[in-house]
Structures are given as structure tokens and as C-alpha cells.
NUSE-551117 format. One record per residue (C-alpha): residue in one letter; x, y, z. Coordinates in steps of 0.25 Angstrom, whole numbers, plus 2048, in hexadecimal, padded with zeros to 3 digits. Example, Ala and Ser with C-alpha at 12.3 -4.5 7.8 and 13.67 -1.06 7.14 Angstrom:
<rs>
a8317EE81F
s8377FC81D
</rs>
This chain:
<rs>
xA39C80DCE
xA37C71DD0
xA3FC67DD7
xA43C5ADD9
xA43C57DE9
xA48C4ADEF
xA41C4CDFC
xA46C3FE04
xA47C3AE13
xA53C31E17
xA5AC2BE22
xA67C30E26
xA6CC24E20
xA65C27E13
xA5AC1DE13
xA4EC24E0D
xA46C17E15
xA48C0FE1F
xA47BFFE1D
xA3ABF9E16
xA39C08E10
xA36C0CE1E
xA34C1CE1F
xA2EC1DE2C
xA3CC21E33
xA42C2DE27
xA32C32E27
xA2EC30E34
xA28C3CE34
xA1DC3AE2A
xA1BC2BE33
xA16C33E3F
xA22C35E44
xA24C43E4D
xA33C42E50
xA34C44E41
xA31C51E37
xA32C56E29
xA38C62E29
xA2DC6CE24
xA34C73E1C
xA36C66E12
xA29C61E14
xA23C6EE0E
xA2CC6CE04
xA27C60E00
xA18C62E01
xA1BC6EDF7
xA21C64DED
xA18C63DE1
xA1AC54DDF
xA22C47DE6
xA28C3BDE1
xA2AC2FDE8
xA2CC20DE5
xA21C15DE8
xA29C11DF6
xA28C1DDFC
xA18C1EDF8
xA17C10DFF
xA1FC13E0B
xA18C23E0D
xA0AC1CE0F
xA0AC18E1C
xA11C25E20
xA07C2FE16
x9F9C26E19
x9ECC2DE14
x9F3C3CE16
x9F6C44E09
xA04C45E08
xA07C4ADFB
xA01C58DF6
xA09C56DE9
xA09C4ADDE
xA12C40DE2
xA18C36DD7
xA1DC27DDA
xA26C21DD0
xA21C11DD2
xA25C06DCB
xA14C01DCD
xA0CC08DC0
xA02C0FDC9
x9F7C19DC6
x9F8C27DCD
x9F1C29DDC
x9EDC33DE5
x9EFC2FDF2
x9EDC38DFF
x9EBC45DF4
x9F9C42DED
x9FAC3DDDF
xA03C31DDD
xA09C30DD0
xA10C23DCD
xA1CC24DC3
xA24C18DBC
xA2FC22DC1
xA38C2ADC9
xA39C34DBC
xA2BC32DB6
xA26C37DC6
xA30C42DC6
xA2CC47DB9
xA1CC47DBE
xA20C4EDCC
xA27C56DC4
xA1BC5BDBC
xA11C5ADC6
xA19C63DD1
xA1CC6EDC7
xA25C78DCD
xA25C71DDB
xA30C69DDF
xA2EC58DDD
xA31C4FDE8
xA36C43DE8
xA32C3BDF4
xA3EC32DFC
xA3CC26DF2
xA4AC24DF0
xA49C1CDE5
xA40C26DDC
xA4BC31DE2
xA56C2ADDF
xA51C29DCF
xA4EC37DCF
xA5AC3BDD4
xA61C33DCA
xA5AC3ADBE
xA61C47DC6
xA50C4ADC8
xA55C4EDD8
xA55C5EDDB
xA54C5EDEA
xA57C51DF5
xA50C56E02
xA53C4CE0C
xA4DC49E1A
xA57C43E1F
xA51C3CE2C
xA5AC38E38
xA5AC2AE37
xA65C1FE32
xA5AC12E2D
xA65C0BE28
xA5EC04E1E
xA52C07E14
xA52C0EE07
xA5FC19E04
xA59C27DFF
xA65C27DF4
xA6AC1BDEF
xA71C19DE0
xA72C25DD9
xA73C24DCB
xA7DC32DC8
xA82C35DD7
xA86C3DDDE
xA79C48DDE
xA80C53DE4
xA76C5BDEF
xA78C6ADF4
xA72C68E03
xA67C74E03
xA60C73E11
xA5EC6CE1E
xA52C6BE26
xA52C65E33
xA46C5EE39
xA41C52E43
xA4BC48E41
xA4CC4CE32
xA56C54E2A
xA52C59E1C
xA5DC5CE12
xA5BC62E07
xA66C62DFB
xA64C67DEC
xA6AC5FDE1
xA76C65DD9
xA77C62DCB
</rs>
């Protein structure tokens, strides 16, 4: 069966960027840097999703950090206040959405029974989690406190979302946590 995965680095602070959107320091890893690794357990994971959501800051910011590789095996779906025509950029599909429900309800279809994965984009997550749309938040919680920059979870609209802890992977510099919504 299909679910909803918030799959989402953040600071030990709870910044999912640093200042000036700034990912270089929570995704270091995928900036070149060695002292830093995805687990591979959650990196599979991903890479079997069957579609990804994210908003328009996070497709601005990933370029310099994906360049001309093909990243995305799957559809991915951008809600974006810009009316854009669809894209296929390094082998993906870019859908652009006028929402965070009208791009869940596309990933939804076009991944099937495969789970759907929103991407960090805290504001895109923060409306779907609002619409209770959330069935899995696994977190890479990265071993830095930025002080500043953009908080993962701000305002909810119906707090609090109760979470069931599920897993914990361990790797360079990164801990992933995986909770299951209760409802």
C-alpha cells in the first residue's frame, strides 16, 4: 500500500536550511563532502519511491548540488506559485502544480502502490501535513546546530501530530529517525 513519506534533513536545532536557504551544511554529503553519508538503507528507500514532491526553493537550491546527473528515477511534482509548463530535466519529469494537494494528488496517481515522498520543503510539508496527507516523517537529523535559517516544523494548523518512533539508523555525522504518524 501506498504512503505518504516526509523524508526531510534537519539541524539538531530544527532548521531544515541554513541562512540564505543554505543546504550545504545538513546535505553536505551530496556537496562532495566525505565526512558525511546517507545511510543506505534510507537512500534505497527513496530511490524505490514511485514519485517526490518538493517545493520550488528546494528545486532552486538542489541545482548546484545535482548539476547535469539524473537524480530523480521517479516523477517528481513542484507545487510553484510561477504557471509553468512540465520539464524533463536530467531523465526526471518536473510537474509544476498550483498546489501542495493538487501535486500530492498527481504523485499520488503516478506512483501507484509505491510510497510518495515529499522532499524537505518545509512549507509544501507543512500544508500537507496540515490536510493530515503525512503517513511516515523520516528525518536525517544531521549533527549541527545552524542557529538560523528555515525551521523543518513551524505552525501547525491541528497540533500536536502524535509519532510512534519506528527506527534509527546511524551514519557519518547523520542520524535518521523514522516515526509513523498515529491517528
Amino acid at each position: 500500500m501506498s504512503r505518504v513519506i516526509l523524508y526531510a534533513s534537519m539541524s539538531v536545532d530544527g532548521f531544515a536550511t541554513g541562512p540564505d536557504d543554505d543546504l550545504s551544511v545538513l546535505h553536505g554529503w551530496a556537496f562532495g563532502d566525505p565526512t558525511m553519508a546517507m545511510h543506505p538503507t534510507v537512500t534505497e528507500e527513496f530511490f524505490a519511491a514511485g514519485a517526490v514532491i518538493f517545493g520550488a526553493r528546494t528545486l532552486r537550491a538542489g541545482d548546484a548540488a545535482w548539476g547535469d546527473e539524473s537524480i530523480f528515477p521517479m516523477p517528481v511534482f513542484v507545487p510553484t506559485h510561477e504557471r509553468r509548463e512540465p520539464v524533463v530535466r536530467n531523465g526526471a519529469l518536473f510537474t509544476f502544480t498550483d498546489s501542495a494537494e493538487e501535486a500530492l494528488r498527481q504523485a499520488t496517481a503516478a506512483a501507484g502502490d509505491r510510497d510518495v515522498y515529499i522532499m524537505g520543503s518545509p512549507d509544501v510539508a507543512r500544508q500537507l501535513i496540515d490536510i493530515d496527507a503525512v503517513d511516515v516523517f523520516e528525518l536525517a537529523v544531521t549533527g549541527v546546530l545552524l542557529g538560523a535559517g528555515i525551521r523543518l516544523f513551524g505552525r501547525l494548523a491541528q497540533p500536536p501530530v502524535r509519532l510512534d518512533p519506528t527506527r534509527v539508523l546511524e551514519s557519518k555525522r547523520i542520524t535518521h529517525i523514522r516515526y509513523e504518524v498515529l491517528r
